[in-house]
N, C-alpha and C positions, 0 to 999 in steps of 0.2 A: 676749384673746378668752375667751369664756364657752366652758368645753368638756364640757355633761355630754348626756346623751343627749337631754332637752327644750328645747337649743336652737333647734334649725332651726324647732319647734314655738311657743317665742316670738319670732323672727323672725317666722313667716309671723305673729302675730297683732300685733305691732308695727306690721307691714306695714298689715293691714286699717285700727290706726288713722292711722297717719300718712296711708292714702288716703282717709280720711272725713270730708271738709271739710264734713259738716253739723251737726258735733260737735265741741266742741272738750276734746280728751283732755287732763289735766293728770296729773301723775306718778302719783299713785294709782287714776286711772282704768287706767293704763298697765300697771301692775303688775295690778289688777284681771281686764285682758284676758289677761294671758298664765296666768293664776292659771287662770281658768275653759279658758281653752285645754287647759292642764295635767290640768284637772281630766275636761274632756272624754275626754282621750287615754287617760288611764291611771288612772283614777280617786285620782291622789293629791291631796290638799287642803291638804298642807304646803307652801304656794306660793314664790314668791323674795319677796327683800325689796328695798329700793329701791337698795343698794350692786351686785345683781345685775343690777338696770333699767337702770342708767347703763355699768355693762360692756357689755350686749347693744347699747347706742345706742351707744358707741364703739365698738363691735365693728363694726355696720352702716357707721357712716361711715368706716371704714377702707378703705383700699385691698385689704386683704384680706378686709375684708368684702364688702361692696355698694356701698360711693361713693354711701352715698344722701347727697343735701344738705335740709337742715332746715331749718323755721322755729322759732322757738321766740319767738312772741308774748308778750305782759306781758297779764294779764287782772289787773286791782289789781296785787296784790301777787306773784298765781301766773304759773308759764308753762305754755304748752298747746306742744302741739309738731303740724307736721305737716309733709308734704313743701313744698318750693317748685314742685315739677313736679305740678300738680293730675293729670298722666297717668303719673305714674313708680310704677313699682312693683317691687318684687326678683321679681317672679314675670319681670317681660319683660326679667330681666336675662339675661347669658351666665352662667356659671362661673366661682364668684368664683375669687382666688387658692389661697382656702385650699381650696374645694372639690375644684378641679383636682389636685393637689398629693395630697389622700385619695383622687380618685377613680384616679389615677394609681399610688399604694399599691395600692387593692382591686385593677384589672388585673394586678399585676404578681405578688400574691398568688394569683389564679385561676390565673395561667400556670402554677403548680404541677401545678395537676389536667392538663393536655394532655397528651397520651398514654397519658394511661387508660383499659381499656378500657370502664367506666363513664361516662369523661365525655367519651366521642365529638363531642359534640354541643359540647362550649365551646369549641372552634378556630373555629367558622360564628361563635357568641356571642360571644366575643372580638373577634373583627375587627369583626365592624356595630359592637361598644362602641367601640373603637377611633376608627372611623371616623365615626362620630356625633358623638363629645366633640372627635375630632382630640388625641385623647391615644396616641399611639404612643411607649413609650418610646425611649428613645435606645441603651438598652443592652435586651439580652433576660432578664438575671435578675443583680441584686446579693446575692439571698441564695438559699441551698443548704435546701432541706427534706428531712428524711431521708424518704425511704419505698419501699417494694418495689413497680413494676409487675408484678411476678414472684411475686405472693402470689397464692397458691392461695382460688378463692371472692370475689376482687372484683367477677366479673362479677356477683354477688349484690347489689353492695353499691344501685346505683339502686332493684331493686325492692323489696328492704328497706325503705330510703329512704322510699320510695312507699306503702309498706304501712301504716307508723309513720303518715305523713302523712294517708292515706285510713280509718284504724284499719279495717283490713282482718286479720280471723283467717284465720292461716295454719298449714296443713300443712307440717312441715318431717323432712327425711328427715333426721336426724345423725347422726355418730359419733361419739362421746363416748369419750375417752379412745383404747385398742387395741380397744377391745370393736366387735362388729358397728353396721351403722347401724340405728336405731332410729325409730318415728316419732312424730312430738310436737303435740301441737294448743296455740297460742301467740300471746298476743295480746302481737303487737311491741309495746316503747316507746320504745327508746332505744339508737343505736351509738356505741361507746365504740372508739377506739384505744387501744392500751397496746403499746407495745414493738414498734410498726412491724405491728401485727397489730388488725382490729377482731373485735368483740364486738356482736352481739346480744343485747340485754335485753329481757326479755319475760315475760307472765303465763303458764303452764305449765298448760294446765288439762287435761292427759292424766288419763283415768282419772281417777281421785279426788283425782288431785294437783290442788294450788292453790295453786302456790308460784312467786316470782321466779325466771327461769334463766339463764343464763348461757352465748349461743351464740361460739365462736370463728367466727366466718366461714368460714373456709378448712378447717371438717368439715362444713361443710352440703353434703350434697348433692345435693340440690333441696328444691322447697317448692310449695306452689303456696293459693291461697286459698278458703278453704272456706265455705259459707255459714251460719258462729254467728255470734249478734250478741258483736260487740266488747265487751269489758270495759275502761273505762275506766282511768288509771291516777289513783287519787286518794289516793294513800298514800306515794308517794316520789319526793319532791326528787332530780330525777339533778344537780343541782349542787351536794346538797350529799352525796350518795350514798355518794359515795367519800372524803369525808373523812379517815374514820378507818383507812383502810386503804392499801396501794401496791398499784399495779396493779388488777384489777380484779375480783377474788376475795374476795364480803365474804360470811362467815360468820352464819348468821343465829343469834340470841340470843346472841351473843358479846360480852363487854363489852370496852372499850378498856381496854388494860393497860399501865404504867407498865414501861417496858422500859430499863434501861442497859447502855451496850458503852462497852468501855475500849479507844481506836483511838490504834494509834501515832502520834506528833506529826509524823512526814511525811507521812503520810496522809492527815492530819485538814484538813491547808492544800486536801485538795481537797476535804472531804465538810462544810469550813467552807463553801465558796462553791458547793458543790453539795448540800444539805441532804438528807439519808436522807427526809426526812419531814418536812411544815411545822411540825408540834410541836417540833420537836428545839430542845434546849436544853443549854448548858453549865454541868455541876454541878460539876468540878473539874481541873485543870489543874498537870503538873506539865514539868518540861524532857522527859521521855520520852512522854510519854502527854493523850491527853485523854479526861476522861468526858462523853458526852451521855448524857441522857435523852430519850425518845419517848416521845409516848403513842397509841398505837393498835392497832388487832387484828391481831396476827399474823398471817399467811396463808402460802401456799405464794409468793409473788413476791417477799415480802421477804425470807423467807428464804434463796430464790435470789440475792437482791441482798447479803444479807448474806456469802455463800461465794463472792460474787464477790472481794472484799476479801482472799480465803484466810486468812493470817497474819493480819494488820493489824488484824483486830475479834477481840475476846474478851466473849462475853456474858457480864455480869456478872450480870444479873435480867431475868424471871424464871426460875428455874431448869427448868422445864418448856420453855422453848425454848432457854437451853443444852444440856440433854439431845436436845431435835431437830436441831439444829446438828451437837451431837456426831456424834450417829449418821448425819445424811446424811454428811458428811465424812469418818467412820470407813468406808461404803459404798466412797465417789468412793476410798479410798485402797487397797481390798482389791480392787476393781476393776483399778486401774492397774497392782498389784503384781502380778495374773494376767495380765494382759496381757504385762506384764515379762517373767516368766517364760517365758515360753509362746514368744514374741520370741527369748530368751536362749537357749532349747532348738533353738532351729531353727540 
């Protein structure tokens, strides 16, 4: 089976020839259709080629496709292809196997969101789906999603949601950091989860500022929409946004920087199969220890990720964030030892 996102779109065009019995399609007409098909959708002109045309035709005549049955006539030398059922078409079909099977995935996926107080509305939308496809699973959840319905600020999260979508400028009351709330004029773009917690991303156009910001959800406290015209966002890729950073704190004019930690070799069997960062690389390797290399801009979450390890990491480079390391740690240990104390005298 052909599996990339412009399939079902050379399907349905497949379809239109095989049902055009006033035409007779031969391979490169075939490929030609689903080309301009392609081309229509998404404006790409890199089309498939004819090893890709004859997957999508056994894909169709699969039982997990569509069970369409062919003809495939001799014109000279060439063959033209079309259905044997001058009436058959995948549009009047059911749901192929393989359909059912994704669409049975996506339900079981949504079941996540039920019970949140945002997504009130998908237990009605659930069921008619349900009841429509006659896909009810058989079990209610084989996989566990982490997340908090106990996060402070999701009731936020729909008209967020809605705001981004309607590019609607919004008024938002924050608090930022311990400091008082403050108010902020903000053209939404984009919500980001990081660490069971979302984030608003958005144009800051308070006063004279004119700069990307970075809302935690769960300090806003309220918002509402105001009438500026929207400011578009035509400067930043959120897919490729975060790259170079963890979590979702990215430093503006800050360059990515070549960072090594020397992590004990028990350690490392989990931060091997659990990667600090998708740059991470092994520079050197001995029975006690392993060196990776990262590259990307340090923030305050990595570094939190980093003192999560305690012992286990020693930054090696660069030296300006061993020194930050140090000193949080040096903090987290003059802390504990007041407390100690303090504990010990009573």
């Amino acid at each position: 089976m052909a599996t990339n996102k412009h399939a079902v779109i050379r399907y349905q065009a497949l379809d239109k020839c095989f049902s055009n019995f006033g035409r007779r399609f031969f391979i490169d007409d075939l490929i030609e259709a689903c080309n301009k098909a392609i081309y229509e959708f998404s404006g790409i002109s890199d089309g498939i080629k004819r090893r890709q045309l004859f997957e999508d035709i056994k894909f169709m005549e699969s039982e997990a496709g569509y069970s369409i049955e062919l003809e495939k006539p001799k014109d000279g030398k060439k063959t033209y292809y079309r259905y044997k059922d001058r009436d058959f078409s995948i549009k009047n079909q059911p749901l192929s196997q393989t359909e059912e099977e994704q669409l049975k995935a996506t339900v079981m996926m949504l079941n996540r969101f039920k019970g949140l107080p945002q997504f009130d509305w998908m237990d009605e939308v659930l069921t008619r789906f349900e009841d429509t496809f006659k896909l009810k699973a058989d079990v209610e959840s084989v996989v566990g999603f982490e997340q908090n319905p106990y996060l402070r600020g999701l009731e936020h999260f729909t008209n967020l949601f809605n705001a981004i979508i309607n590019k609607q400028v919004l008024e938002i009351s924050y608090t930022p950091g311990f400091k008082e709330a403050q108010k902020y004029i903000v053209h939404p773009y984009h919500l980001k989860q990081y660490n069971n917690r979302w984030f608003l991303f958005g144009l800051n156009t308070t006063g004279a500022q004119c700069q990307i910001m970075n809302m935690a959800i769960d300090r806003i406290e309220s918002f509402s929409p105001i009438n500026i015209s929207y400011i578009d966002n035509n400067e930043i890729d959120f897919n490729e946004y975060f790259d170079d950073v963890v979590g979702v704190t990215v430093p503006a004019d800050v360059d990515v920087e070549s960072i090594k930690l020397k992590i004990d070799k028990k350690r490392y069997s989990y931060i091997e199969t659990k990667p600090l960062h998708p740059s991470q690389k092994v520079k050197e390797k001995s029975d006690e220890y392993v060196v990776i290399e990262l590259n990307l801009i340090p923030n305050y979450e990595f570094e939190t990720l980093l003192l999560g390890f305690a012992d286990s990491i020693e930054v090696l480079e660069p030296l300006s964030l061993r020194n930050t390391i140090s000193d949080r740690a040096a903090k987290i240990i003059d802390k504990n030892i007041y407390c100690a104390d303090i504990l010990h005298s009573k």
